[in-house]
N, C-alpha and C positions, 0 to 999 in steps of 0.2 A: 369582460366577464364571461361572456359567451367560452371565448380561447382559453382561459383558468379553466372554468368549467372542463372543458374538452379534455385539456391537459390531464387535470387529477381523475374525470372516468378511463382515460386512455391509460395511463397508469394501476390504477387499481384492478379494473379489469385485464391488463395483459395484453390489450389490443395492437395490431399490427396497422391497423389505420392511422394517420396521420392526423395528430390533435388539429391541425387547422381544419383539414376537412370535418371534421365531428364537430367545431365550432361553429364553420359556414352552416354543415346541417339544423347543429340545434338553434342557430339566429332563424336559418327558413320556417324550421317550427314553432319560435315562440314570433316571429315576425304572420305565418300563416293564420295562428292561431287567434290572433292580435291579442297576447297578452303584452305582446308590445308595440308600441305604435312608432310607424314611423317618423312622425313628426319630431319623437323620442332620441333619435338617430342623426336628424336633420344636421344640428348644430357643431355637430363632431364630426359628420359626413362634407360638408360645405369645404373645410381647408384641402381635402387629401381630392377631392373633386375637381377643383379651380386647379390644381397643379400636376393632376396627372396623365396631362400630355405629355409632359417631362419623360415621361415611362417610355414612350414610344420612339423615342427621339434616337436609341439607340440602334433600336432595328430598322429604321428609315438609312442610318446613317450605315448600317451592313447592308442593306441592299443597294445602297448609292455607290459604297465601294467595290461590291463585284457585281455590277451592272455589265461589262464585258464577259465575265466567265457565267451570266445567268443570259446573256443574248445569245451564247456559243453553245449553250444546254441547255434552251428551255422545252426542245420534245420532250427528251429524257424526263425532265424538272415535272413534265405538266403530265407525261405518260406514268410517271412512279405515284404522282398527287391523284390522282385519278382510278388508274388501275388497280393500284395497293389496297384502296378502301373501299371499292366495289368488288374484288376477286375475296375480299375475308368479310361483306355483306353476305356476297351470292352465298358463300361456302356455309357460314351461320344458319343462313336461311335454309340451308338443305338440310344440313344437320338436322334443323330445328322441326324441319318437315317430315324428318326420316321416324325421330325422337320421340314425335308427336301420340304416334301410333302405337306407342309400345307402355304409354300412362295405362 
């Protein structure tokens, strides 16, 4: 109901957001708000739960296959996973600092 929901405001309004995302939101806010309860959720949550290891099964099975080309580059691997999201924190955060002053 949530994902309809999202669907038809995503539409009417003209939004460039993505109706799943507007759905997760508005479950957070009628779940926040408890107009709905989870216990509500529970019964229909329980199948997609017990099986969604299943999900994971595929990226264990990519990692498993290029375990040689990720032992041959993991500086590289661990330097790009690391640097990339601290050098565009640091750089935010200056901005954010510079930006601050000027409200």
């Amino acid at each position: 109901m949530c994902l309809f929901s999202a669907k038809l405001l995503s539409s009417w309004l003209q939004l460039s957001i993505p109706a799943p995302l507007i759905g997760m939101a508005l479950m957070f806010l009628l779940l926040s708000s408890n107009l709905l309860k989870p216990q509500w959720l529970a019964p229909a949550c329980a199948p997609i739960l017990k099986y969604m290891a299943l999900f994971f099964i595929p990226a264990g099975v990519g990692i498993v296959q290029y375990t040689s080309l990720l032992s041959t580059h993991w500086p590289l691997l661990l330097s790009v996973l690391t640097l990339v999201p601290l050098t565009g924190l640091c750089l935010v955060g200056w901005l954010a600092k510079k930006v601050a002053f000027y409200d």
